[in-house]
C-alpha positions in Angstrom: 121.8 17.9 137.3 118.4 19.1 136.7 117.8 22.3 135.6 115.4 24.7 136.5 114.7 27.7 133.5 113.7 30.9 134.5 114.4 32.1 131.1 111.8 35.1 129.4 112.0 33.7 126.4 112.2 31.8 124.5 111.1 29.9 127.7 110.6 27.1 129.5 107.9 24.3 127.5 106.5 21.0 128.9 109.0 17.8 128.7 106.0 16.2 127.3 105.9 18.6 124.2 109.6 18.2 124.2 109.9 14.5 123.5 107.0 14.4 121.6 108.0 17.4 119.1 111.8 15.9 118.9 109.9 12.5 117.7 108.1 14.4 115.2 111.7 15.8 114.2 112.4 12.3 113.2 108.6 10.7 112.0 106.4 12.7 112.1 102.9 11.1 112.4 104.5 7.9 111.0 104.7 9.3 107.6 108.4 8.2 107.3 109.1 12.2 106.8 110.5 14.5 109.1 108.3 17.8 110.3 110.9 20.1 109.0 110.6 18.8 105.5 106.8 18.1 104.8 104.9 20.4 103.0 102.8 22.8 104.4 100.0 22.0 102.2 100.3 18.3 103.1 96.6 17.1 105.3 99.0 16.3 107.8 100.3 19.8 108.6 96.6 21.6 107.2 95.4 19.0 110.1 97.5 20.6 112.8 97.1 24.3 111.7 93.2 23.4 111.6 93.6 22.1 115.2 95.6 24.8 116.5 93.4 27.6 115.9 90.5 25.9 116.6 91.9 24.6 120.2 93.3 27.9 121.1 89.9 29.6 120.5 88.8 26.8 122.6 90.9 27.6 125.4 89.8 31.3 125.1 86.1 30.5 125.3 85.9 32.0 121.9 84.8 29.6 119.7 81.5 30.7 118.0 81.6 34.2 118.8 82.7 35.8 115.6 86.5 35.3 116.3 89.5 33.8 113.5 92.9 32.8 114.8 95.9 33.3 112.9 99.8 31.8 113.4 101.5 34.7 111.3 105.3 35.8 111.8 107.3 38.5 112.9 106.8 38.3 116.5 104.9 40.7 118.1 107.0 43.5 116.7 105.3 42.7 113.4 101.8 43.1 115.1 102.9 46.5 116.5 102.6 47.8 112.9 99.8 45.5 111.7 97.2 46.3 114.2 98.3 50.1 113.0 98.3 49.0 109.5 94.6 47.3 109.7 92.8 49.2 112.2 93.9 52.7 112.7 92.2 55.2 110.5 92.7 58.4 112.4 93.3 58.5 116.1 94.1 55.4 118.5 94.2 55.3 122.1 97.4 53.2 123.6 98.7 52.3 127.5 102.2 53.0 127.9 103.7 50.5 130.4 106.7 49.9 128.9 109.4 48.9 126.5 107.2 46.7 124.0 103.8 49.2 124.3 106.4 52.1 123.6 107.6 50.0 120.5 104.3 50.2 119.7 103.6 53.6 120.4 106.1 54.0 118.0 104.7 52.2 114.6 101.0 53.7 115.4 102.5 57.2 115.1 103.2 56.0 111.2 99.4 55.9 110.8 97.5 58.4 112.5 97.4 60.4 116.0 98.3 58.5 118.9 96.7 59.7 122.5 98.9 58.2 125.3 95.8 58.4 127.8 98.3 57.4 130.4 102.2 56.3 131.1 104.2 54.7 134.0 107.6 56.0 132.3 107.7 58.4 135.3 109.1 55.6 137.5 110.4 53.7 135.1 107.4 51.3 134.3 107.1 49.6 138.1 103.9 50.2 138.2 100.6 50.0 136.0 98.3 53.6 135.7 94.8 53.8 137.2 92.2 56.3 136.7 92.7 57.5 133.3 89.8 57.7 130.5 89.9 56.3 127.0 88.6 59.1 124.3 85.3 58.0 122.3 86.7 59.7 119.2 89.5 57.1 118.6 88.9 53.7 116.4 90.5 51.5 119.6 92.5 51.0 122.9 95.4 49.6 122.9 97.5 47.9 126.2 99.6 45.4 127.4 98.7 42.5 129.5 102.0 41.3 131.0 105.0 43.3 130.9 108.2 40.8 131.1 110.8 43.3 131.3 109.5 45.2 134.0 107.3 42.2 135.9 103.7 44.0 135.9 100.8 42.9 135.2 97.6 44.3 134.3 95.0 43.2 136.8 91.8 45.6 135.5 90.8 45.9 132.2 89.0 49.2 131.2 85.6 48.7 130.2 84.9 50.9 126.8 82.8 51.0 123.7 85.4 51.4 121.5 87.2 48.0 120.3 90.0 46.9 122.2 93.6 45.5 121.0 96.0 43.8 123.9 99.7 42.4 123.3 99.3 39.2 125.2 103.0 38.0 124.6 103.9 36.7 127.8 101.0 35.6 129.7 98.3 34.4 127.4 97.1 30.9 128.7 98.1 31.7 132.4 95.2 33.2 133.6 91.3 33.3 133.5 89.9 36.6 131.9 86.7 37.5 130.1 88.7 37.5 126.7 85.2 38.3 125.0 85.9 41.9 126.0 89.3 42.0 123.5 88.6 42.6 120.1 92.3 41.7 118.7 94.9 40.0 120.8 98.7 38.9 119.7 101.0 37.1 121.2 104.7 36.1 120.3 104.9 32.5 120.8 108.5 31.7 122.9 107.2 33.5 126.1 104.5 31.1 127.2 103.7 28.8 124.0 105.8 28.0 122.4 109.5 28.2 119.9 109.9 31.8 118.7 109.0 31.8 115.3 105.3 32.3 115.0 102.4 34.7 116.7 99.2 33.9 117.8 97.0 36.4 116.1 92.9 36.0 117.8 90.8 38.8 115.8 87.0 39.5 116.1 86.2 39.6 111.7 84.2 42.5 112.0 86.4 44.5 113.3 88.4 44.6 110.1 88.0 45.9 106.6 87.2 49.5 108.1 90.0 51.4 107.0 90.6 53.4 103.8 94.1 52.9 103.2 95.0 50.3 100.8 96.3 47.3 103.2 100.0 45.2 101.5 98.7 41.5 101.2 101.3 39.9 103.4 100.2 42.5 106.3 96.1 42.6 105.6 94.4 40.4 108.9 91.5 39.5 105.9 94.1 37.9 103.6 95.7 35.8 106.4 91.9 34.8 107.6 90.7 33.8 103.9 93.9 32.0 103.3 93.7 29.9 106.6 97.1 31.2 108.2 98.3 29.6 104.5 98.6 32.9 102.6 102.5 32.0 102.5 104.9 29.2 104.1 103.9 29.2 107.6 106.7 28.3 110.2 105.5 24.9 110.5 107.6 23.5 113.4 107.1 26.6 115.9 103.0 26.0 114.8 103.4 22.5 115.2 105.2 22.7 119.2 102.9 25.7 119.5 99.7 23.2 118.6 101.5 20.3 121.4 101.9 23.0 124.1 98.0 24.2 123.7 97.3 20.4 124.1 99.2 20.3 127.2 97.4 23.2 128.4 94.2 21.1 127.7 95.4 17.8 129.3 96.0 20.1 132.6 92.6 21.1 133.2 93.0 24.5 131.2 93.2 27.9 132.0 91.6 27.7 135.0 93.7 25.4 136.4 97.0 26.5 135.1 96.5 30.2 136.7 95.7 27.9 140.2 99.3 27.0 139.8 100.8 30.0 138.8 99.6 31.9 141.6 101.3 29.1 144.4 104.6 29.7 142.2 104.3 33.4 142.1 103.0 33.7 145.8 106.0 31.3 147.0 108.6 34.0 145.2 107.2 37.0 146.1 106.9 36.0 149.6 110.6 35.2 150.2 111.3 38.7 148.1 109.5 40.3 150.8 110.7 38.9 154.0 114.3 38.6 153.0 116.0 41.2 153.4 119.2 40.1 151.1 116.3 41.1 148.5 114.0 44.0 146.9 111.0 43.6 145.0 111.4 45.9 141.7 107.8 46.7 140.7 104.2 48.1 142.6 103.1 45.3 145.4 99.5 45.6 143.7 100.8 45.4 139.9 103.2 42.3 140.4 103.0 39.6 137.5 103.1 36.3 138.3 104.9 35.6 134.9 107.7 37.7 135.5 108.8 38.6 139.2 111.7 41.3 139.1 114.2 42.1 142.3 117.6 43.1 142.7 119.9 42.7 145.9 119.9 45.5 148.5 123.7 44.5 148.9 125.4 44.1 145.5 128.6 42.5 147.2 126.2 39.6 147.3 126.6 39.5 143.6 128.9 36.9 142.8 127.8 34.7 146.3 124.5 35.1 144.7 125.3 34.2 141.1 127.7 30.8 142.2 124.3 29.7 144.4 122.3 29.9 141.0 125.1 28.0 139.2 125.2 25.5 141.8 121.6 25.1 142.2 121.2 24.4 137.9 118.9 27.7 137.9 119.2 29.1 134.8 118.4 32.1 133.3 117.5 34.7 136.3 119.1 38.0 134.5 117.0 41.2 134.7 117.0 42.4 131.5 119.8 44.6 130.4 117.6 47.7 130.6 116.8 46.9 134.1 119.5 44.8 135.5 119.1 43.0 138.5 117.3 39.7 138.9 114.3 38.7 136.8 112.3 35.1 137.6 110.0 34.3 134.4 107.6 31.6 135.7 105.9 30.5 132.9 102.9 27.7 132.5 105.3 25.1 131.9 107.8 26.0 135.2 107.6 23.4 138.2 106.6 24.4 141.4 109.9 22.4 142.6 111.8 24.8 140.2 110.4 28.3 142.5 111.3 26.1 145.6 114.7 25.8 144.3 114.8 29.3 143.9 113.6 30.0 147.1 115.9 27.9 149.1 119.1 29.6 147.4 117.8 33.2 148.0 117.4 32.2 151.8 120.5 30.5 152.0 122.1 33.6 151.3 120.3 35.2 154.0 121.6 32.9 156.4 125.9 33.2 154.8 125.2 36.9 155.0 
């Protein structure tokens, strides 16, 4: 039986990547070796860290325009505290939309003042806040792009002099945006690239070297940028799948025509959400992500109907997360069409045994 992977992550990747990385596991490149035991400073693997960051500044439109990429570690949780760590001298500005920008919230307060200039915590992160003003006396804005836990999405982008920092975890590569207007942008790899294991790091170099405070090597953005992404042992098989994935993306026309297919997936979802009435959308109509859709049942005797349909169907990982509960459908770059059709059909063949 196929099945269809709703999972947030680590996620859903390309069959493609999937045979071609498990080769590599093997032979990689023909050298007789496998990938999990050459060296990282073989021209082999420099070859594919070279390409990596050079092809996912391609796919950002950022190649030539003063921007380095970086595959560091420590997920996104470890750029909560770097971006702190590098860029935040006395005051920052941050978004609160949820759990991961209130994790990061948290490590900025270790470093200076943080101004919330607005939160959604008032109903529980469903939507995203308009209206509110970025200070000019802070040394950047901070937000996040795509919330996974909560399924919203920033749309709008504030338009501001001072320098601005976006998580990107779980939707960079989905969708078309003027990513000239970011001046840092992270992303944990297993929610739309790739294994967990490694983070995309895309940072303009001026932007750094600003702060007083002396910076640990092993957390200094300049250190990582001089030393290629080689300043230690980089996790070469999550860079490697990461580096298959980004050609994939390529192969499909790009960003452009990835967020074309995104949007069928998510509008096909939402749409049975919203005329079913075994179902409830979880987050603002006008701030729904087309990565992560959330809903719950408006009859929770329908639970364990619900949950044998899923089984039966091969649909896999469709738990909210355990903050939330309820249902949570994570439609990443790599998720069929076919798979949301799936989906689709079981939610309105409850309908009808209801």
């Amino acid at each position: 039986m196929k099945k269809h992977n709703f999972s947030a992550g680590p996620c859903i990747l390309p069959q493609e990547v999937f045979q071609e990385a498990s080769q590599a596991v093997i032979n990689f490149n023909n050298t007789g070796l496998s990938i999990l035991e050459i060296s990282h400073r073989s021209k082999e693997f420099v070859a594919v860290m070279e390409d990596a960051r050079q092809l996912a500044l391609e796919l950002l439109g950022l190649e030539g325009k003063g921007y380095k990429a970086l595959f560091l570690q420590g997920g996104a949780s470890m750029e909560f505290l770097m971006v702190a760590y590098n860029l935040l001298e006395k005051k920052a500005a941050y978004l609160n939309t949820g759990t991961w920008s209130s994790k990061a919230i948290k490590e900025a307060k270790l470093f200076g003042e943080v101004n919330v200039v607005a939160s959604s915590e008032d109903k529980k992160y469903n939507y995203i806040p308009k209206g509110y003003m970025i200070p000019t006396d802070v040394d950047y804005f901070h937000c996040t792009s795509n919330n996974t836990i909560f399924g919203t999405q920033m749309k709008v982008f504030p338009t501001t002099p001072k320098p601005m920092v976006c998580d990107m975890s779980s939707d960079i590569f989905s969708r078309v945006l003027d990513f000239s207007k970011f001046d840092l942008i992270y992303a944990g790899a297993q929610k739309n690239m790739g294994p967990a294991g490694t983070t995309l790091v895309i940072v303009k170099e001026d932007l750094l070297g600003k702060v007083t405070r002396q910076i640990p090597s092993m957390l200094d953005y300049k250190v990582h940028i001089e030393k290629d992404s080689m300043f230690n042992t980089p996790a070469v098989y999550p860079v490697y799948v990461s580096y298959l994935t980004l050609k994939w993306l390529k192969a499909q026309g790009g960003i452009k025509a990835i967020e074309e297919k995104n949007e069928k997936k998510a509008a096909l979802l939402y749409s049975e959400i919203d005329i079913n009435p075994c179902f409830k959308g979880y987050t603002a109509t006008e701030d729904r992500s087309i990565m992560n859709a959330t809903f719950n049942l408006t009859d929770e005797s329908l639970k364990e109907d619900f949950e044998a349909m899923l089984k039966e169907a091969g649909i896999n990982g469709l738990n909210g997360h355990r903050s939330v509960g309820g249902y949570r459908a994570s439609m990443y770059n790599a998720l069929s069409l076919e798979s949301v059709q799936v989906l689709v059909d079981v939610m309105s063949d409850l309908e009808r045994k209801a």
